[in-house]
C-alpha positions in Angstrom: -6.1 13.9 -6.5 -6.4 10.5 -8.6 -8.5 7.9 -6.9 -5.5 5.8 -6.3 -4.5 8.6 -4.3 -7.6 8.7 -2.4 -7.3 5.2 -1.7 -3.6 5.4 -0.9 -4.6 8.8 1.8 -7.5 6.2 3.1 -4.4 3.5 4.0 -2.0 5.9 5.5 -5.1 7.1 8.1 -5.8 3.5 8.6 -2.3 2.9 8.8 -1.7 5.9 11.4 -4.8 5.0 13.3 -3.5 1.7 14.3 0.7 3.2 14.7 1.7 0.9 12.0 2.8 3.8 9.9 6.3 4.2 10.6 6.4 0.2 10.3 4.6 -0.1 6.8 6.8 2.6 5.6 10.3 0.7 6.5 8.5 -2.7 5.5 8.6 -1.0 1.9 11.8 -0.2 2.1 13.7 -2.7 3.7 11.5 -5.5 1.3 11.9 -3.0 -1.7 12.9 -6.1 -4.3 10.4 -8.9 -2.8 7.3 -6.3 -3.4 6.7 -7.5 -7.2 6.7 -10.9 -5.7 4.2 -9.8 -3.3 1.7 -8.2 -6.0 2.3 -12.1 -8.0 0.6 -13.4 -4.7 -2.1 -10.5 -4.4 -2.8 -11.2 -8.2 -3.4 -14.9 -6.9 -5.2 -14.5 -4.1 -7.2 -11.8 -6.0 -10.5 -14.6 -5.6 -10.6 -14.4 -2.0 -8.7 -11.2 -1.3 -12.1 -9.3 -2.7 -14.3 -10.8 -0.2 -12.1 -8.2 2.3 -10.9 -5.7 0.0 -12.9 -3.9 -2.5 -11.5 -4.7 -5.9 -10.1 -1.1 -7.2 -8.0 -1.3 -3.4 -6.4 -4.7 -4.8 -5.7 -3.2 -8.0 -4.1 0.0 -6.4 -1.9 -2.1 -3.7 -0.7 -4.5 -6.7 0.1 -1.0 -8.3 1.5 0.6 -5.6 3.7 -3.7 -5.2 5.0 -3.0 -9.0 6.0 0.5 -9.4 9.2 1.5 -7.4 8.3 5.2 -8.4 4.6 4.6 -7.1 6.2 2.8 -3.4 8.6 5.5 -2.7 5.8 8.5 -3.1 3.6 5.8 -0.9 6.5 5.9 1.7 6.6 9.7 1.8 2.8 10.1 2.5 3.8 7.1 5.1 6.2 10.0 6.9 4.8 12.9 6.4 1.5 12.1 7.7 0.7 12.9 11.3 0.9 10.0 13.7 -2.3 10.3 16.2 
């Protein structure tokens, strides 16, 4: 597994955790266009965004923001990931 992966499998058990799983996963969807928008913000907000996030988890969410390939396989761990 890639460490993007990894990281991506750390969100979706964060996600689940909280039950915002099933909500991040239609978010995607439903804002499918307005995502590369939201990476141009992440990209700004990089300066303050890495006192919270560690750097490589901005890197992989502006990834994940950019590639419609990347969001859809995102959404599919999303679903097929046990809700607890």
């Amino acid at each position: 597994m890639t460490e993007e992966r990894q990281i991506w499998q750390t969100w979706v058990q964060f996600l689940h955790r909280w039950g915002m799983g099933e909500l991040a996963a239609s978010s995607l969807e439903v804002f499918g266009p307005l995502t590369a928008l939201a990476a141009q913000a992440i990209y700004i907000g990089q300066p303050i965004l890495q006192f919270v996030l560690p750097e490589d988890h901005i890197q992989a969410l502006t990834n994940l923001m950019e590639d419609e390939r990347q969001k859809e396989k995102f959404v599919s761990m999303l679903r097929e990931a046990p809700s607890q």
